[in-house]
C-alpha positions as CSV (number, residue, x, y, z in Angstrom):
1,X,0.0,0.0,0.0
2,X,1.5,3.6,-0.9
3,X,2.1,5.9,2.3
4,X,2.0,9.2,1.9
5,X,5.0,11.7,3.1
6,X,3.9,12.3,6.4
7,X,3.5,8.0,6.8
8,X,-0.4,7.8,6.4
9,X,-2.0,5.1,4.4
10,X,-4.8,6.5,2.1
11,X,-6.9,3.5,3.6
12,X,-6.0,5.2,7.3
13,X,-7.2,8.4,5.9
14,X,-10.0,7.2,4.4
15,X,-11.0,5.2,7.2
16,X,-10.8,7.9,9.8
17,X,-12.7,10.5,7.7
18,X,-15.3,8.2,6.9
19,X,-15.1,6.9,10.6
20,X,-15.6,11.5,11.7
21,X,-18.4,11.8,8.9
22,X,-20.3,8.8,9.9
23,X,-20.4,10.0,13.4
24,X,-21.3,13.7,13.3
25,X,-23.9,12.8,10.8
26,X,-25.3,10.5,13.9
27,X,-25.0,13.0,16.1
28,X,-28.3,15.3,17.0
29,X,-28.9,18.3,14.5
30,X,-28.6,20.6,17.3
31,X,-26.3,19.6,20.3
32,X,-29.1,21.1,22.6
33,X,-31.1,18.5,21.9
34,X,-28.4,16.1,24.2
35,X,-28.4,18.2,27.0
36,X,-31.6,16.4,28.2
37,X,-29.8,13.0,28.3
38,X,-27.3,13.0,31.4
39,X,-23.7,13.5,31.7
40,X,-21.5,10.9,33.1
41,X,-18.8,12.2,35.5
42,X,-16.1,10.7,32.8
43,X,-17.8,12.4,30.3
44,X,-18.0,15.8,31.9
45,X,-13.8,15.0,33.2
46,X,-13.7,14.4,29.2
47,X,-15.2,17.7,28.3
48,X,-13.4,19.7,30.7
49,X,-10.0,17.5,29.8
50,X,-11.2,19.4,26.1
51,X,-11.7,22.7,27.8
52,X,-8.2,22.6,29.3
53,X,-6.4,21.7,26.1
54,X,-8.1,24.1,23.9
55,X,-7.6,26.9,27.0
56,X,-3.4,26.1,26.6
57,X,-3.3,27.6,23.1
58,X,-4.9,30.7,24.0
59,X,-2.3,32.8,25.5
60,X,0.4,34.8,23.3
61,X,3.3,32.4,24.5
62,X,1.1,29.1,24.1
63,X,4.0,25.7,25.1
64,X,4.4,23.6,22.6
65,X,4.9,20.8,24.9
66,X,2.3,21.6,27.4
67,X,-0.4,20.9,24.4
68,X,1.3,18.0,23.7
69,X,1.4,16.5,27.3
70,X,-2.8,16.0,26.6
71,X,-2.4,14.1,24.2
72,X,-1.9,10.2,23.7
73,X,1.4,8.4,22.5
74,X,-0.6,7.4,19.4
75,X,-2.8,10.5,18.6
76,X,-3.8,11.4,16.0
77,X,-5.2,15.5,14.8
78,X,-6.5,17.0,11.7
79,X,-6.4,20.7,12.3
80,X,-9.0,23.2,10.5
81,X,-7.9,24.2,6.8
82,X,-5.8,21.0,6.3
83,X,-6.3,17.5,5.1
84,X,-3.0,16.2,6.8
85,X,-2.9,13.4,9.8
86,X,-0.7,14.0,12.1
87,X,0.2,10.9,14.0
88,X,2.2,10.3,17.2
89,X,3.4,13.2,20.0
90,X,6.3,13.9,18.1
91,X,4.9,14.8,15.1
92,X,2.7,16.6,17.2
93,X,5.2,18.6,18.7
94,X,6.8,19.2,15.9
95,X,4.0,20.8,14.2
96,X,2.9,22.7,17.2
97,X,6.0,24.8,17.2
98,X,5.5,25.5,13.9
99,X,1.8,26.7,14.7
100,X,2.9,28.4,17.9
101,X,6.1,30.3,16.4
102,X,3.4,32.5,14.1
103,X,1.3,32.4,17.0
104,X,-0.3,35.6,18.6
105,X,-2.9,34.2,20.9
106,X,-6.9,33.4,20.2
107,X,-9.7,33.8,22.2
108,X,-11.7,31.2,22.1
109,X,-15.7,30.9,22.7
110,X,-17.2,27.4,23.8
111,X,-20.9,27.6,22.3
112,X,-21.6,23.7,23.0
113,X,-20.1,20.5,24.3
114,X,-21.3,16.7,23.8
115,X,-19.6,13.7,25.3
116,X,-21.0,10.3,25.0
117,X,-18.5,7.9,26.5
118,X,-15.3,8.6,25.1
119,X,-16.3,11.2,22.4
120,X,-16.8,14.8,23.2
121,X,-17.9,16.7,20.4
122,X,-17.3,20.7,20.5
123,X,-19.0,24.1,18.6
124,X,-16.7,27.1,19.4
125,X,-15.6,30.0,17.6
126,X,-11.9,30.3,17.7
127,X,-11.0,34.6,18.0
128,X,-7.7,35.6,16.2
129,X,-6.1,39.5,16.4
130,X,-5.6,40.8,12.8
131,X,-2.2,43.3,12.7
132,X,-5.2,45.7,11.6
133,X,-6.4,45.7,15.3
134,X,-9.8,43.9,13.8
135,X,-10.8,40.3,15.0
136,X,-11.4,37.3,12.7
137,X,-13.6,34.7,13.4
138,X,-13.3,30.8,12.5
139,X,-16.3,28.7,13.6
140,X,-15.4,25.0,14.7
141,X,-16.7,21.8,15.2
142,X,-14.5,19.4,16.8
143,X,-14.6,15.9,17.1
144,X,-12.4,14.6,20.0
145,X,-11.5,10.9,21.5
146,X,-10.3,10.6,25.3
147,X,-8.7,7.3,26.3
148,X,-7.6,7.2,29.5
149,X,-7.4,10.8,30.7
150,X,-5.3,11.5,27.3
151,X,-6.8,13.3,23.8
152,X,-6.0,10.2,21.4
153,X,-8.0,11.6,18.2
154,X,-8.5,15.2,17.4
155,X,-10.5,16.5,14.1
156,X,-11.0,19.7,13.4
157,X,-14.0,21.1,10.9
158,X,-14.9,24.5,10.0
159,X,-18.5,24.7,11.5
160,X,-21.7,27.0,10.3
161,X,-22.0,30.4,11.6
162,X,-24.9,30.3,14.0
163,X,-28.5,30.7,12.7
164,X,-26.7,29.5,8.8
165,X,-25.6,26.9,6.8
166,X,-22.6,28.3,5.8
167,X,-19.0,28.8,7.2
């Protein structure tokens, strides 16, 4: 089977995007609607293990390898705007400082969380500083997988706005 440059199978690729797409397609329409189901105490450790993680890139100076300590050995992350797997916390790392280096801080906006088990699903808006002084806004939906205590899967996708359809 031919690997790609960064050492993903198409298959792997494949797989997981098919695996992300088959799952927020089951998901509710409107993460509201799960908020009447309850919350385990692991999921809500989940959600806030989530929380934490995206709270560590907002500042100015965001560490490289604190972001990295959340994750797994074997993680794997899709980041917004890019169809490259990044696999394992060195690559990880890696990539981070190359992310962080450019990096001015972001403010970020939680609008919902859903955890079933090991998957916590999230809709924020993530706040970047322009040089112009203005703000730009990226919405998100991520799709996130804790195993024990650790973010082993993290996909990024650029969300609706709210009240739209579009991005």
């Amino acid at each position: 089977m031919k690997k790609s440059k960064k050492g993903i199978a198409r298959r792997s690729f494949f797989a997981a995007a098919a695996g992300a797409a088959g799952l927020a397609a089951a998901l509710p329409r409107s993460l509201k609607a799960a908020d009447a189901q309850p919350t385990t105490d692991k999921e809500k450790a989940n959600i806030k293990l989530v929380h934490d993680f995206f709270d560590a890139w907002s500042p100015k100076t965001a560490d490289p390898q604190k972001l990295v300590d959340f994750l797994t050995d074997d993680c794997m992350t899709k980041q917004g705007g890019t169809d490259m797997i990044v696999t394992g916390k060195d690559a990880n790392l890696e990539q981070f400082k190359k992310m962080t280096a450019r990096w001015n801080g972001m403010k970020l906006i939680y609008d919902e969380d859903y955890a079933r088990g090991p998957i916590v699903v999230q809709y924020r808006r993530d706040i970047f500083p322009t040089p112009d002084g203005q703000e730009r806004t990226i919405y998100v939906v991520s799709l996130l997988v804790v195993k024990d205590g650790k973010i082993r899967q993290w996909f990024d996708f650029g969300g609706p706005k709210p009240g739209t359809d579009k991005s």
